[in-house]
N, C-alpha and C positions, 0 to 999 in steps of 0.2 A: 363617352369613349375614354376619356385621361381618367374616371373611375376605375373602369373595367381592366385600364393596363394599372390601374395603381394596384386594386385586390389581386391581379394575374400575380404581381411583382411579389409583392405580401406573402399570397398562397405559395409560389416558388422559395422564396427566402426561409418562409416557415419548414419547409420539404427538406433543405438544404440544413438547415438549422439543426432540426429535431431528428433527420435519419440516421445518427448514435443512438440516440434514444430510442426509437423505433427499434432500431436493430437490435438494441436492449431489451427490448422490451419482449423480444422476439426467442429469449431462449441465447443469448451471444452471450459469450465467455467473460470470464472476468477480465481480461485483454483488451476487450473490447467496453468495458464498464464507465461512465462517464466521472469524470476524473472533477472533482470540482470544490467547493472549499471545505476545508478540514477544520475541527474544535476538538477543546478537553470534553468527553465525556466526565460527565460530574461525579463524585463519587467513587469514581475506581482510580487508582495510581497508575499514574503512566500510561492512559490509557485515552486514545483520538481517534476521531469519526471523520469520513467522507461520509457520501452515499452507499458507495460497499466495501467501501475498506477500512477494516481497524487497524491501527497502529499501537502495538505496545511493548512493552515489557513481559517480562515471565508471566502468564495470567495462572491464577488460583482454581482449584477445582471450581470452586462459587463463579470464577467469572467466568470459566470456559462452559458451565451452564447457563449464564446470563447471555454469552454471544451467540449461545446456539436459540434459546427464545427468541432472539435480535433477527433470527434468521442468517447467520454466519453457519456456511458450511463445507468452507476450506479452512484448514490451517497450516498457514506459514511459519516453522518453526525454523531461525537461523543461526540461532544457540552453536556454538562447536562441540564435537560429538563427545569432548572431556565434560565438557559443561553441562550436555544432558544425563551421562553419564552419572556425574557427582547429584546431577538434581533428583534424581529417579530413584536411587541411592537415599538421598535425605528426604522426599516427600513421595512421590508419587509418578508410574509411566507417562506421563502424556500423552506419546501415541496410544497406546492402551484406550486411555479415556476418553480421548478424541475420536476412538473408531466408535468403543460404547456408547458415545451421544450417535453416533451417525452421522460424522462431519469425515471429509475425507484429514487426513496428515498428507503434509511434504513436509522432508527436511530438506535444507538447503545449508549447510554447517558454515558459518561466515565468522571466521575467528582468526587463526594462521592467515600472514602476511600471504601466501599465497590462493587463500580463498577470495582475495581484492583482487580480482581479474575481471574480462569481461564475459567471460564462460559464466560467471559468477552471475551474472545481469539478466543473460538470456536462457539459462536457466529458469529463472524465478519468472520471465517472461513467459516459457513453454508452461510453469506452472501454475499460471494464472489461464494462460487459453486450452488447458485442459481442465478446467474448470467453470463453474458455475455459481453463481447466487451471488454470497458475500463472501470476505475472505479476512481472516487476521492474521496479520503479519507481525511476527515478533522475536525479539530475543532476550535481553536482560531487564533492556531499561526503554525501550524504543531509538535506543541511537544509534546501531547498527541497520536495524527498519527503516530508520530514515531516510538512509545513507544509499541505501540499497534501494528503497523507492524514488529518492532524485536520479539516480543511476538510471535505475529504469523508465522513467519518464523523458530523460533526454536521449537514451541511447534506441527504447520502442517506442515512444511518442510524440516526440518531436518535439520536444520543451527545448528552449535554448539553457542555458546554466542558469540564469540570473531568473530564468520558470520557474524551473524546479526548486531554488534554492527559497523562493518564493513561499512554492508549498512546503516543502521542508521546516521552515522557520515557524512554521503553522503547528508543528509535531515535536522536534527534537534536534531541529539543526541550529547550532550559533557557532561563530569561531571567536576565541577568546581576540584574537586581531580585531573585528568588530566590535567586541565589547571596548576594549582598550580605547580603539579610538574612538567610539560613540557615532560611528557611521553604519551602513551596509555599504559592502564591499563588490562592486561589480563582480561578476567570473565571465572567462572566456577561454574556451578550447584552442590552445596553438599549436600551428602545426608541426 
């Protein structure tokens, strides 16, 4: 009997556990994608891994080939629209190239003090749950990506500050305050 409710318990926990996964597994959106630890991808600049999410910088024609082999087929572009502007100008469209592969583009322009909103967050929220597969997220150097992905994980996921900031630190977040003093630095939303 104390077998049978320990496997019942197990089976259930396992159920509760795994049903993101599951629902993932199922065709769910990048919204819904399981969020879990981040690394430098070896070899490229500025450039970090989850499960289905990249973080980077500007990426090159070569790597915006390498992410679509990866299976990356969204892209998050948050670059400010002078920024892609001048870029497109001295190398190459992005969207262009990004549609050519057969990845979708979003741009999400994150530069002017007033693209730092929370319009800004849920946005990039709608465009990950109208999406699918992998997704790369990026704009110069990955630290507007960053910024914008702990944004999102506290404000659609339910990370507290000191989560996100967690995973952040994994990709491109440090504040010179922490450096200085050789701590991490709680955060807390007040009201």
């Amino acid at each position: 009997m104390k077998k049978t409710l320990c496997s019942m318990a197990i089976a259930l926990l396992a159920c509760v556990l795994l049903q993101p996964l599951a629902a993932w597994g199922s065709g769910g959106t990048l919204n819904e994608a399981p969020v879990d630890s981040v690394f430098k991808v070896e070899g490229k600049k500025d450039l970090f891994k989850s499960t289905h999410f990249y973080f980077g910088g500007q990426p090159t024609l070569e790597t915006l080939q390498w992410l679509k082999s990866e299976g990356v087929t969204t892209v998050i572009n948050i670059r400010s629209e002078k920024e892609n502007k001048e870029f497109t100008e001295s190398s190459f469209n992005e969207e262009s190239v990004v549609k050519e592969l057969g990845m979708s583009y979003v741009s999400i322009p994150l530069g002017d003090k007033e693209t730092y909103c929370p319009e800004t967050v849920d946005k990039f929220a709608a465009a990950l749950t109208a999406n699918q597969g992998k997704a790369l997220i990026h704009c110069l150097s990955a630290g507007r990506a960053t910024y914008l992905w702990m944004a999102y994980l506290v404000r659609h996921r339910g990370y507290s500050l000191d989560e996100a900031a967690a995973v952040g630190r994994r990709i491109k977040y440090s504040t010179q305050l922490e450096d200085l003093l050789g701590v991490k630095i709680s955060l807390a939303i007040s009201s």
